[in-house]
VEXDORO-747996 format. One record per residue: residue in one letter; y, z, x of N, C-alpha, C in turn. Coordinates in nm, 3 decimals. Example, Ala and Ser with C-alpha at 12.3 -4.5 7.8 and 13.67 -1.06 7.14 Angstrom:
rest, ny, nz, nx, cay, caz, cax, cy, cz, cx
A, -0.569, 0.780, 1.319, -0.450, 0.780, 1.230, -0.330, 0.780, 1.320 .
S, -0.225, 0.708, 1.285, -0.106, 0.714, 1.367, 0.003, 0.787, 1.290 .
This chain:
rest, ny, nz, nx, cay, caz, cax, cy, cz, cx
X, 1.170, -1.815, 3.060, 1.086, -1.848, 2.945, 0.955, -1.770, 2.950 .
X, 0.902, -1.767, 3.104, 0.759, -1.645, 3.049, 0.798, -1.546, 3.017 .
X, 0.910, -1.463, 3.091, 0.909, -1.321, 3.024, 0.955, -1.322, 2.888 .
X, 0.955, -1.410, 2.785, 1.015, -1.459, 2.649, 0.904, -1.480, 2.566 .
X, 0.776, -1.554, 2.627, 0.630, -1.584, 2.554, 0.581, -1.452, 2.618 .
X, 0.590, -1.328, 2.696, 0.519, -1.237, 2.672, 0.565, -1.122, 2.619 .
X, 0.656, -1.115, 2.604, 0.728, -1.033, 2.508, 0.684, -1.054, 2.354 .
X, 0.682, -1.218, 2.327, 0.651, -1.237, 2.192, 0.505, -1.214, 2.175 .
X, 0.439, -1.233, 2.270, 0.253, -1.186, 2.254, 0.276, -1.056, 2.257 .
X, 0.364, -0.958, 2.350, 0.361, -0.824, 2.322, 0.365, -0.768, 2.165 .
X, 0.428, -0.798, 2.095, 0.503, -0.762, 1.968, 0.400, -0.833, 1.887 .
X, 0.306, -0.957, 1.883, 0.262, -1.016, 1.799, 0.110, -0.923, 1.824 .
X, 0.096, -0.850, 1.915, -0.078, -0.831, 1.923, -0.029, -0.667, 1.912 .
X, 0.086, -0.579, 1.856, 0.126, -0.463, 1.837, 0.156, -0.451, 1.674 .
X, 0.196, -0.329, 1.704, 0.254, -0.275, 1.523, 0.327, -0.327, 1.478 .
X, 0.423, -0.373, 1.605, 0.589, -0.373, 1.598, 0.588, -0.556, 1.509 .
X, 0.508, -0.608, 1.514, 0.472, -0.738, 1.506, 0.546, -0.695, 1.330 .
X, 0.507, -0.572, 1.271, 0.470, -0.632, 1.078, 0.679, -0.545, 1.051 .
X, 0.743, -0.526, 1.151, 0.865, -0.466, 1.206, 0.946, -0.606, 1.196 .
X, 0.909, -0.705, 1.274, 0.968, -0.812, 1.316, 0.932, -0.911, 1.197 .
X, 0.843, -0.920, 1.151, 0.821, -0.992, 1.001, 0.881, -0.943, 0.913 .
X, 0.933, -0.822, 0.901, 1.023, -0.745, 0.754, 1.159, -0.801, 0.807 .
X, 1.168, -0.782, 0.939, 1.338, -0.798, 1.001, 1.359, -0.979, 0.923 .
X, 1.309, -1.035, 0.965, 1.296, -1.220, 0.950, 1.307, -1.249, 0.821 .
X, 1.196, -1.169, 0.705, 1.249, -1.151, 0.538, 1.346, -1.103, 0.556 .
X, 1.406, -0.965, 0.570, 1.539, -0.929, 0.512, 1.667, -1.014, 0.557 .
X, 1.635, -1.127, 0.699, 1.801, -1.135, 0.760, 1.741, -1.360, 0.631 .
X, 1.599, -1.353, 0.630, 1.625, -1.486, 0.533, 1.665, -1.450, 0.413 .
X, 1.630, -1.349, 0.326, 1.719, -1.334, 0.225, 1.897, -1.329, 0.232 .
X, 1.904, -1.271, 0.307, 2.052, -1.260, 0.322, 2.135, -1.409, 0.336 .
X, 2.037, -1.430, 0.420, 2.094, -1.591, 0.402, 2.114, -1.692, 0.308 .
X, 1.982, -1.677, 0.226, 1.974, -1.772, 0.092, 2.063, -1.691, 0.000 .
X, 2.133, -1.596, 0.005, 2.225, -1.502, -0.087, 2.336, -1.563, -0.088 .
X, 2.365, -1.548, 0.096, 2.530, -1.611, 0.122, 2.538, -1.725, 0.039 .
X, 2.436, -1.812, 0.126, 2.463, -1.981, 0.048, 2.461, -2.006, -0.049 .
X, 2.386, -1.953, -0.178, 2.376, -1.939, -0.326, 2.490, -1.909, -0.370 .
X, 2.603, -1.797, -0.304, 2.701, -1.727, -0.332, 2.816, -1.876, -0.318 .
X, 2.818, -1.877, -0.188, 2.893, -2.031, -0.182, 2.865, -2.142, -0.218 .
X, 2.763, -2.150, -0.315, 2.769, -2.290, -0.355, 2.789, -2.271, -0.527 .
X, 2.784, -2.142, -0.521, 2.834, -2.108, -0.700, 2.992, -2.019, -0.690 .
């Protein structure tokens, strides 16, 4: 678990941080797509 909370401070106090916020939008859209898809 520490090397897990410093990895995530690594990435959150870097570039890579606004990388990992686009990744999290694109894989939640995808998601609310599927389920929209299957429930229509």
């Amino acid at each position: 678990m520490d090397h897990t909370d410093g990895w995530m401070g690594g990435w959150m106090g870097g570039q890579m941080s606004i990388w990992m916020v686009l990744a999290i939008l694109v894989v939640v859209v995808v998601v609310i797509k599927s389920l929209t898809r299957k429930k229509s």
